[in-house]
C-alpha positions in Angstrom: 0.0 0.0 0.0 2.6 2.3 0.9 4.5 1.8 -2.5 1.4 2.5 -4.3 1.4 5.5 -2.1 4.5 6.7 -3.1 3.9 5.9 -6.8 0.7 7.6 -7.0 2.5 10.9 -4.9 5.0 10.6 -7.8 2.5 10.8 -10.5 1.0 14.1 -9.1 4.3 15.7 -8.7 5.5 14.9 -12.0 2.3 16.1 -13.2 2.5 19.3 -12.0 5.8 19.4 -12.6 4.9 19.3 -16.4 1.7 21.7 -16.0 4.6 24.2 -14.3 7.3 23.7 -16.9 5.2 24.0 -20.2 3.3 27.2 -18.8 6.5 28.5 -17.7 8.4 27.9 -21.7 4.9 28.7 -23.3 4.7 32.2 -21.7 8.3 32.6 -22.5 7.6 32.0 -26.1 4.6 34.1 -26.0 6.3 37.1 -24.5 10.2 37.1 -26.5 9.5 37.2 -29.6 7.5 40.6 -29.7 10.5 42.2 -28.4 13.0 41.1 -30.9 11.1 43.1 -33.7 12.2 46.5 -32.0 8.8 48.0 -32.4 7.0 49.3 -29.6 3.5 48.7 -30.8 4.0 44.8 -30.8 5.1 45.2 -27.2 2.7 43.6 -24.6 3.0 46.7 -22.1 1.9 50.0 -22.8 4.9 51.9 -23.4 5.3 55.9 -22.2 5.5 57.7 -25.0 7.4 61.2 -22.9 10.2 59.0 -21.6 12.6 57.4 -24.6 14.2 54.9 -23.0 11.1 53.5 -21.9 10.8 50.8 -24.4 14.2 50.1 -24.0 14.1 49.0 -20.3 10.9 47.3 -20.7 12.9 44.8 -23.6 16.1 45.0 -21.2 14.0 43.7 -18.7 11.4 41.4 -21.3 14.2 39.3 -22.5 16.5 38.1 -19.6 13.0 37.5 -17.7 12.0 35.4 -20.6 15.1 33.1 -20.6 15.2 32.8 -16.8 11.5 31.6 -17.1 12.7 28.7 -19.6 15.9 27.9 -17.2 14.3 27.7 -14.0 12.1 24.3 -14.4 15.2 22.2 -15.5 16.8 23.5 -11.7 14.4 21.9 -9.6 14.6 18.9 -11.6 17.1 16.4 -8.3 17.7 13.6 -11.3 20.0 16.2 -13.4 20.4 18.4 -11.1 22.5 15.5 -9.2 23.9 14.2 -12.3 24.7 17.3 -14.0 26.5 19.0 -11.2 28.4 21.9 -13.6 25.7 22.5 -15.6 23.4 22.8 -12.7 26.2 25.5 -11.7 26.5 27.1 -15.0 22.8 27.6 -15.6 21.9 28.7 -12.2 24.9 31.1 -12.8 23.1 32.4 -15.9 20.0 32.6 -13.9 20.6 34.8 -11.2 22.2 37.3 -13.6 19.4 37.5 -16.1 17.6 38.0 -12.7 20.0 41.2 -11.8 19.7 42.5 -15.7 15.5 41.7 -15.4 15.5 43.8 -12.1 17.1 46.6 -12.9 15.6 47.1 -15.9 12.1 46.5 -14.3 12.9 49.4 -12.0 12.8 51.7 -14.0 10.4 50.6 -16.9 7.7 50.2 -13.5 8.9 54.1 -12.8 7.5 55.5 -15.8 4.4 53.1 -16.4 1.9 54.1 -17.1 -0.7 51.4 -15.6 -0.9 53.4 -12.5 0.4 54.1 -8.8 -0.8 50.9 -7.7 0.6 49.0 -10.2 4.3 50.8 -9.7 4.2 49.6 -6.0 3.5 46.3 -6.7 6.4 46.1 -9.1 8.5 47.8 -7.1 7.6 45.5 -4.0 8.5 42.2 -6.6 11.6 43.7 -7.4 12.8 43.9 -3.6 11.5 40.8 -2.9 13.3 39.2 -6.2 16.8 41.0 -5.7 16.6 40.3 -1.9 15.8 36.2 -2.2 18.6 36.2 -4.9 21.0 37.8 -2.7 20.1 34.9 -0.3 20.1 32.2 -2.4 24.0 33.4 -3.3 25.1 33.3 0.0 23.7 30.0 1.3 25.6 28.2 -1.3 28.5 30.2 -1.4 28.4 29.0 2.6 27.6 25.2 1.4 24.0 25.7 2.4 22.3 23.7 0.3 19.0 23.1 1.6 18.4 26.8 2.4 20.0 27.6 -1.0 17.3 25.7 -2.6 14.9 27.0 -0.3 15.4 31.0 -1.1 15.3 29.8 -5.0 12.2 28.2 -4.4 10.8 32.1 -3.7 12.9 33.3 -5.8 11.7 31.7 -8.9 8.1 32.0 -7.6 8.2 35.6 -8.2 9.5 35.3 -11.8 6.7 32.7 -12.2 4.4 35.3 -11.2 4.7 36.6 -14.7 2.8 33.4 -16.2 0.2 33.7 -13.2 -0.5 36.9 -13.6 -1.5 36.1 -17.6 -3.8 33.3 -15.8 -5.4 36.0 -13.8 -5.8 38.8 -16.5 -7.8 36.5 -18.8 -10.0 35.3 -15.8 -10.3 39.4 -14.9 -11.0 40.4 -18.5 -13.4 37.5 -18.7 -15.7 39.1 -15.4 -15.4 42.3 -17.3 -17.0 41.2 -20.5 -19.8 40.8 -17.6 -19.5 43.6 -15.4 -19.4 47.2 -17.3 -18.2 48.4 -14.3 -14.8 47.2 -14.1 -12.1 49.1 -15.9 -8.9 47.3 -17.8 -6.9 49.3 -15.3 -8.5 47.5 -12.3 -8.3 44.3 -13.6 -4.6 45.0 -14.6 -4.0 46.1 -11.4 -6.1 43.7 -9.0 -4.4 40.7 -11.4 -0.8 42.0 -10.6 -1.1 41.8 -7.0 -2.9 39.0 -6.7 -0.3 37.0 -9.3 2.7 38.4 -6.7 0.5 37.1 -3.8 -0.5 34.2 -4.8 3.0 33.0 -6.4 5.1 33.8 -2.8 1.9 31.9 -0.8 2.2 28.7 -2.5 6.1 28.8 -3.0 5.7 29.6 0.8 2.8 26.2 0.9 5.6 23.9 -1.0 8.2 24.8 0.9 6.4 24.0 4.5 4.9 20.8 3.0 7.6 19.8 0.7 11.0 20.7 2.0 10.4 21.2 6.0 8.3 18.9 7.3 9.6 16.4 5.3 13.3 17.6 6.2 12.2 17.7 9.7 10.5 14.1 9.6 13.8 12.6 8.4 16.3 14.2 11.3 14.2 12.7 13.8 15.0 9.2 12.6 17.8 7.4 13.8 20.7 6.9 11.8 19.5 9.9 9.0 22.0 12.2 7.4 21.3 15.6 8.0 22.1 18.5 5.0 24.9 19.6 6.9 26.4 16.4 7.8 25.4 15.7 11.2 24.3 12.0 12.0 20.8 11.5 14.6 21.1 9.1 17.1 18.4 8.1 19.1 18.6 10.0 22.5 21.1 12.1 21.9 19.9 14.4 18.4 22.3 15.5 16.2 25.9 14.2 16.4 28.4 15.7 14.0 30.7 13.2 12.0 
């Protein structure tokens, strides 16, 4: 029973797994491409026509956001992420500086939008949460921490993911306004923004109780189990180092 258990745990995670990964390279796709042309008007944000390097940080931003989308499912992938060591390295490398570029450029594209106050705070909010989670991500492994490493990527890459969510959310908001004459694009835009930030950190935040803690904290009180940092338990006595 209990290895039917397990199987059937395995099919849901791969599942989703898949769901997450082709949404994740399907908005990518979606989004790139109109910013290779160089013109504004196939953009998919409304560009400020009084500042001129507008357009420019939104595509400085657009790209590296689009590649680090495509990279990020392949990371949380154990089976090549344990086999493929270096190119775990290399890509994650790659990652967290089309993060950096993506950030900075999202700055100050969300400074001159022109979607709103509301909207500029959210981004701005992301932004600090994104640079801040990436700054921790780089110092837990740079200290060997490999559990909270993956831990502070696990938000991290939430937030970029909050670009396909927020797509979900728009057409679901755009669908209640074909119904409700009262709601303006700009407060759907808007609600849909926060609620794709929102939502994205609350279930990173779910997964990472549910799927790295408790079971993390399930295996140290065994006796005999390998702890991330190398400590062995032993019954009665906790932790003992090797």
């Amino acid at each position: 029973m209990m290895k039917a258990a397990f199987r059937a745990d395995r099919r849901v995670r791969r599942s989703a797994w898949a769901v997450f990964a082709v949404s994740a390279v399907g908005t990518a796709l979606y989004s790139a491409p109109a910013y290779l042309t160089g013109d504004p008007s196939q953009g998919r944000i409304p560009i400020n026509p009084d500042v001129a390097l507008h357009y420019l940080s939104v595509v400085v931003h657009a790209l590296p956001a689009s590649l680090l989308l495509l990279l990020g499912p392949v990371q949380f992938v154990p089976a090549l992420r344990n086999k493929y060591g270096k190119l775990h390295r290399v890509v994650g490398r790659v990652y967290m500086v089309s993060v950096l570029i993506a950030s900075v450029a999202g700055l100050f594209a969300a400074t001159f939008s022109v979607d709103g106050f509301s909207v500029q705070v959210a981004f701005y909010l992301l932004t600090a949460a994104w640079l801040y989670s990436l700054v921790q991500a780089y110092r837990t492994i740079r200290r060997g921490r490999i559990q909270l490493h993956r831990i502070w990527m696990i938000r991290n890459y939430a937030l970029s993911f909050a670009a396909v969510v927020l797509r979900l959310f728009l057409v679901l908001g755009l669908a209640a306004r074909s119904r409700y004459d009262w709601l303006s694009f700009e407060d759907v835009y808007a609600a849909s923004v926060w609620a794709s930030i929102l939502v994205s950190a609350g279930v990173a935040e779910w997964f990472i109780v549910h799927r790295t803690l408790k079971p993390l904290a399930r295996s140290r009180r065994r006796p005999g189990a390998v702890t991330p940092d190398g400590a062995t338990t032993v019954a009665g006595a906790g932790r003992v180092s090797a």
